[in-house]
N, C-alpha and C positions, 0 to 999 in steps of 0.2 A: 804348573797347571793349577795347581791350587791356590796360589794370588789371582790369576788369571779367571776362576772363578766367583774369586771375592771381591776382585775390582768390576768383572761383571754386575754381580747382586747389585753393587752401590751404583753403578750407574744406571739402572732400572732402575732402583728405590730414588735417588735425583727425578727419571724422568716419571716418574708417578705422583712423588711431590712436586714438581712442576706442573703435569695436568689437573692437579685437584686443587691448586689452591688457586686461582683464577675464579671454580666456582665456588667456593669456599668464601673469599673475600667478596666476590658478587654477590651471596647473600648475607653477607655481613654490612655491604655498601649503601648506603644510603642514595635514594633517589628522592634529587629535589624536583619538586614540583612547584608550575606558576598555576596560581589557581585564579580563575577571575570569579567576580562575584557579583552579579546586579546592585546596584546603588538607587535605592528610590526611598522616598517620605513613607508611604504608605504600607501596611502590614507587616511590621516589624516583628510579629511572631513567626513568619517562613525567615527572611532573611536580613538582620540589621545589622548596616555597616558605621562604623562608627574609628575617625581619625584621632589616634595617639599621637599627639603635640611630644609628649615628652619620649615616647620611645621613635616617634616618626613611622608607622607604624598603623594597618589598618586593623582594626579588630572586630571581628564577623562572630555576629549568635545570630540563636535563631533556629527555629527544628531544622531545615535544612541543612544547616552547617553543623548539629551536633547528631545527622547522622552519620554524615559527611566524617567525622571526627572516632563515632564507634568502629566505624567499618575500618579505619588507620588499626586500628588494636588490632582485627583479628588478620591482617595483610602479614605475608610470610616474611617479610622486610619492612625495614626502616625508611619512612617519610620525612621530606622535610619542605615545607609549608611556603612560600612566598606570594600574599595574598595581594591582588591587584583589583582595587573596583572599578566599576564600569556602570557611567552614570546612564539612568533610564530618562530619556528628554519625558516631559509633560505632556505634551500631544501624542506624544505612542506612533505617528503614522508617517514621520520622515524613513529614509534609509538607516540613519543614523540614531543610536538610542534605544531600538530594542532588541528583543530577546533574540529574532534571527541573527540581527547583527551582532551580538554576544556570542553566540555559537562560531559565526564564519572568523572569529577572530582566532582560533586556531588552524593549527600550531604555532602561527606566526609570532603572536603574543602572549596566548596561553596554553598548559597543557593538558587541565581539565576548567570545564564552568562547573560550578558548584552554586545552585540555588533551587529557586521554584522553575525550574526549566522543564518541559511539557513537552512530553515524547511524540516528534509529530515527525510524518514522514517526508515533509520536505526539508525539515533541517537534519534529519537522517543521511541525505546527499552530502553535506559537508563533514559531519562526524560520528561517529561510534556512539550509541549510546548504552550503559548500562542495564541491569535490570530494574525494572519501577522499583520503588522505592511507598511507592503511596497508591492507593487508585484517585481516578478523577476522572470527570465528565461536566458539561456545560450542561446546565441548565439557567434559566430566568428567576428573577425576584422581585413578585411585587406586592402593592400595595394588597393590605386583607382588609375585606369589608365586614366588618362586624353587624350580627343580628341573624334573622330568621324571616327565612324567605315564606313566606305563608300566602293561601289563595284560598277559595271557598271551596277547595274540593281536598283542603289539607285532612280533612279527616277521614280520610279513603288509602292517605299513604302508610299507616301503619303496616299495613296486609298486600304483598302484593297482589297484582290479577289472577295470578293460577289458586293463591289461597283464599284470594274472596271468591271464586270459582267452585274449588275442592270445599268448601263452607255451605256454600247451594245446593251440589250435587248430595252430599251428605245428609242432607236435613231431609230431601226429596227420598232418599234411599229410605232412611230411619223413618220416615212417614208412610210410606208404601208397607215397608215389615211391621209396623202395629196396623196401621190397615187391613192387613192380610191375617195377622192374628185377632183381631177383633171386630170380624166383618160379621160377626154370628152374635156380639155381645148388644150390651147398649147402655147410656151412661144414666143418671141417677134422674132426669129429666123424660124415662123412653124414650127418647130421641134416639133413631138409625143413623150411626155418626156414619159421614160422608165423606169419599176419596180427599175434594177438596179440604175438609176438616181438618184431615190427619197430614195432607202436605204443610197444611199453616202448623200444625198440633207441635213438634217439636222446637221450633223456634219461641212461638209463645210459652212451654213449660221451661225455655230457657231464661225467659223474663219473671213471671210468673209464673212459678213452677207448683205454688198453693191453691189457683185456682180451677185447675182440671185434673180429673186422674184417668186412670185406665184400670180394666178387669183383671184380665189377666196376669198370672206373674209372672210370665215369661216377655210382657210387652214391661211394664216395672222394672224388669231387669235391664232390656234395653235402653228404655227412658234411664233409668240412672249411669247407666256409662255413658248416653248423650250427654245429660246435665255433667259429668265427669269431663267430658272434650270441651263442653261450650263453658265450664267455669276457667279450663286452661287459657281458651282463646279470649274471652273475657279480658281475662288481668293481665297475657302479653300484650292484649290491643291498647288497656290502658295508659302500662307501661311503655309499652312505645311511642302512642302518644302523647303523654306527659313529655317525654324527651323531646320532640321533635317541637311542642310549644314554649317550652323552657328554656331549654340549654342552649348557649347562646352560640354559634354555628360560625366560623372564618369562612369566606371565600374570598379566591382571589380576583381580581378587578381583569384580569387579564387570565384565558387561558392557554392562550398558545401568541408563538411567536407572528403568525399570520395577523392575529387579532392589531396587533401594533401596528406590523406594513401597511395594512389596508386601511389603517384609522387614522395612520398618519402622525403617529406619536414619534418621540424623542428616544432615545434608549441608550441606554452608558454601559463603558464597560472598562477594564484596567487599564492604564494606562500600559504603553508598551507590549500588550498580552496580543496572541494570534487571535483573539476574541474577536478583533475589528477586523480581521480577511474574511474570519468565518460569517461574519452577519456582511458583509460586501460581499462577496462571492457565493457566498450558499443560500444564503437565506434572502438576498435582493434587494440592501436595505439601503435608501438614501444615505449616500455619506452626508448629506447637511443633515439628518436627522441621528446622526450618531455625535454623543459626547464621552472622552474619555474623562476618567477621575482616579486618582492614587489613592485610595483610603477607604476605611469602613464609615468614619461618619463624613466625608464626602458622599457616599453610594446615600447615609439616611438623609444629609443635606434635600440632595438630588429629587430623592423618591420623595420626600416631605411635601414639597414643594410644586411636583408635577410638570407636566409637561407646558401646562399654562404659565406657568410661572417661575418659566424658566431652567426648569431640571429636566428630569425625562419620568415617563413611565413607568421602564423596567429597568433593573440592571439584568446584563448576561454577562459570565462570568464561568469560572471551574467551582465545581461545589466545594472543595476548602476554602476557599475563599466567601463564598455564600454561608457556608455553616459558621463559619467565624462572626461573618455580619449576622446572621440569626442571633449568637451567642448574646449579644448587647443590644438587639433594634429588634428580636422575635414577635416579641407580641404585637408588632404590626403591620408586619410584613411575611409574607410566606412564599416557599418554591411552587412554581408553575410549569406547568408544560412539559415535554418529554425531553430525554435526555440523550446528547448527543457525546457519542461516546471517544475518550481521547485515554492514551496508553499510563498516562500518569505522571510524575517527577520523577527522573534523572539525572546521572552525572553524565554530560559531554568530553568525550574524549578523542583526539584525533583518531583519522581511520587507519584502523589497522593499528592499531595499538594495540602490544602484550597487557598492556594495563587493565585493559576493558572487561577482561574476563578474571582478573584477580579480584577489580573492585565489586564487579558482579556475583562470586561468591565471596565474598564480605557484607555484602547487602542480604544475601540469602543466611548466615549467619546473624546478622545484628536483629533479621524481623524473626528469625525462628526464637529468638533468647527473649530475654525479659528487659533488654534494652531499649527497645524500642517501645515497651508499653510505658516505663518510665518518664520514656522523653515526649512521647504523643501526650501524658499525663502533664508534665511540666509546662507545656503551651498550650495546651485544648482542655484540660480539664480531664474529669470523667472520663472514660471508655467507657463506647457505649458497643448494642452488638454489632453494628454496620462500620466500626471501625475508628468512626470517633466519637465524638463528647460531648458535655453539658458541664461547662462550669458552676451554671446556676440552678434551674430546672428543666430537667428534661421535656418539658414541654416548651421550652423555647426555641430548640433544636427541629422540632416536630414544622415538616414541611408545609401539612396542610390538617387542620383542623375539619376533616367531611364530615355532612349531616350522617345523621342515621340511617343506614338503610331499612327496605321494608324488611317484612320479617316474610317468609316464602312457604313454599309447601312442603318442601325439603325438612322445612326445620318440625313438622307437625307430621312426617311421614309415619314414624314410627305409634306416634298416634291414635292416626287417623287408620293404618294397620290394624291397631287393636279393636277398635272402635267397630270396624267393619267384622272382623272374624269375632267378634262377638256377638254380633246383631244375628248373624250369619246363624252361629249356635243355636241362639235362644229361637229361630225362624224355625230350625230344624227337629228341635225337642218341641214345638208349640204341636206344628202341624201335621198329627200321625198320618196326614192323606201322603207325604214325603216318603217318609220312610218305610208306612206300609203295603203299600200299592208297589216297591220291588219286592217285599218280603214274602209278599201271595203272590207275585210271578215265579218267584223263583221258588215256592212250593209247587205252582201248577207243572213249571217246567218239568222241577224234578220226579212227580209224579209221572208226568205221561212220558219219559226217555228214560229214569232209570227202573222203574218199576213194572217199566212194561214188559218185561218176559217173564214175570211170575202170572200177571195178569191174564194173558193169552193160554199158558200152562191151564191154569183153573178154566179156562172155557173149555180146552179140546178134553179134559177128562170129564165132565161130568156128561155130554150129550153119549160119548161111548157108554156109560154103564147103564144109561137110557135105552141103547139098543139091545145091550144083553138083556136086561130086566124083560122087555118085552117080546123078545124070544122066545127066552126060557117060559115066559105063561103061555103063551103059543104052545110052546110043545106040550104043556101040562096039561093043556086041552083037549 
């Protein structure tokens, strides 16, 4: 009985190490992976593929592939790499050569894409994607016109309408309350100063404030919180104006995409990139008026040169790719128009892959760590707050250079608050006809309602002792 129980244990302990070690070695095994990778000339900071002669051998940098490379570290198993590129043709608009057709190549050929690939929902249908990796969206770049737009009524844009408005009304207020305190006075001329006087009267002591005064010093008091608002508005009107003649102002030549279709311009975009479905099919745009181009200083070739002469207009494009051409062509060119929003950079993985969700949180690991700021830093420069960078100056990066706005009523509310409750005050201590005229109602009041049953009292006694008195001489009589 007792071999028979120890031959038992060992054949359970056998069938326990045989069910464990299966996964045991499973997570010790290595999974090779075929990874394809886009092959093109142009912006070798996402993904550059580059042929080892002596090891035979492709060798891929490039932010894409070194995040591609962090997220390996924190995966619960062991990778193993075999990289395959895949050339992107120069026209970008056959079947063959771009990015959808990179994707449809799994599983057959690959088992992830690894580059600038753009989470779109039609290539969703062939495979699994990741989680972003980056944000992104399409917007335009064009030409900035340098200088300052001015017109004969530019001196009116410092303020807007409601503030040259609430400027009017104010001065008409604060004329009306010395009016009203000084309708009884008269100035050193006896002259009986006049309604209209005193409308004009504060604006003029805002110019010259030496050559009129006032009586009273409750109107004094007024007058200098006026001159207090109107030195404020003064030196922001100047200061605003100064900027708006000065500072030399970008706009862009183009503001929206419309502006292009209906003008009939040229408009480029990546080679290979879903850019050229989205301006065919969304946005309505002659395919003869569309040029692809692979590179950043293709895009300033292009833009240099216009649509006259042979380039295009705009480029449309994903904003990493625009911030990059900013980085080196900013100061003459800037982003335009709204932005049409797309899920960002991905790994491609067939459907239904266990994979997809291991590299998914590995991506949620490498962007929570300081990995990723490392690597954003190593190819973009700077971090900036939106995510990326500035290699050089942060005003290169900067989309659009706007004028100054006006300055509003909003900004002078708190102000113009004061301004009024104080007017308000000194109206109130000037004119005792205000405050007196309740003060003798509400004596009269309180006289005749609460005093009145003493009052009544003292009538019905004194006519009685009147009748005694007269009485009693009666009877003495």
């Amino acid at each position: 009985m007792a071999n028979n129980k120890i031959l038992s244990y060992l054949v359970g302990w056998f069938v326990i190490m045989f069910l464990v070690a299966p996964s045991t070695a499973s997570m010790e095994e290595t999974v090779k992976l075929r990874v394809g990778v886009p092959k093109k000339e142009g912006f070798p900071e996402f993904v550059n593929v580059i042929w080892d002669e002596d090891e035979h051998k492709y060798n891929v940098s490039g932010y894409c592939m070194d995040v591609f490379n962090a997220v390996l570290t924190f995966l619960p198993f062991k990778v193993s790499l075999q990289i395959e590129a895949y050339d992107v043709n120069e026209s970008g608009q056959s079947s063959n050569g771009t990015y959808d057709a990179l994707v449809q190549q799994i599983p057959q050929k690959y088992d992830v894409v690894v580059g600038d690939i753009t989470i779109l929902a039609n290539r969703s249908k062939f495979v699994d994607f990741t989680l972003p990796y980056t944000e992104s969206g399409v917007q335009m770049v064009v030409a900035a016109r340098q200088g300052r737009e001015q017109s004969m009524w530019t001196f009116v844009k410092p303020f807007s309408w409601d503030l040259w408005l609430s400027i009017v009304v104010i001065s008409m207020f604060i004329g009306s309350v010395i009016l009203i305190m000084e309708r009884n006075k008269q100035v050193a001329n006896s002259q009986q100063l006049s309604p209209i006087y005193f409308l004009w009267f504060p604006i003029s002591q805002a110019v010259l404030p030496e050559r009129e005064g006032v009586v009273k010093k409750c109107s004094r008091f007024v007058l200098m919180v006026w001159l207090l608002l109107a030195f404020v508005l003064m030196q922001s009107y100047t200061a605003s104006l100064t900027t708006m003649m000065t500072v030399e102002q970008l706009q862009p030549s183009f503001l929206n995409v419309d502006d292009l279709r209906t003008g009939d311009y040229y408009v480029g975009y990546q080679t290979g990139s879903f850019v050229y479905d989205l301006l065919l099919h969304k946005w309505k745009f002659n395919p003869s008026k569309l040029r692809a181009y692979g590179s950043v200083s293709q895009y300033h070739q292009a833009l240099k040169i216009g649509s006259r002469g042979g380039g295009v207009s705009a480029i449309v494009d994903e904003l990493p790719y625009l911030k990059l051409f900013l980085q080196k062509y900013g100061s003459n060119y800037m982003i335009a128009g709204p932005t049409y929003r797309t899920a960002g950079f991905g790994f491609a993985f067939a459907r239904n892959s266990n994979l997809t969700a291991a590299f998914s949180r590995g991506i949620l690991e490498v962007t929570e760590s300081d990995e990723m700021d490392k690597i954003e830093a190593k190819y973009f420069g700077k971090i900036m707050n939106n995510g990326w960078q500035d290699q050089s100056d942060a005003s290169t990066t900067t989309s659009s250079s706007s004028s100054p706005s006006s300055l509003t009523f909003y900004s002078f509310s708190g102000l113009f608050l004061v301004t009024g409750s104080a007017t308000l005050l000194a109206l109130f201590v000037s004119e005792t006809v205000i405050w007196r005229t309740p003060i003798s109602m509400a004596k009269a009041y309180s006289r005749k309602y609460l005093f009145r049953t003493t009052s009544s009292t003292s009538a019905q006694t004194h006519p009685t002792t009147d009748d005694d008195s007269s009485s009693h001489t009666t009877e003495s009589v």
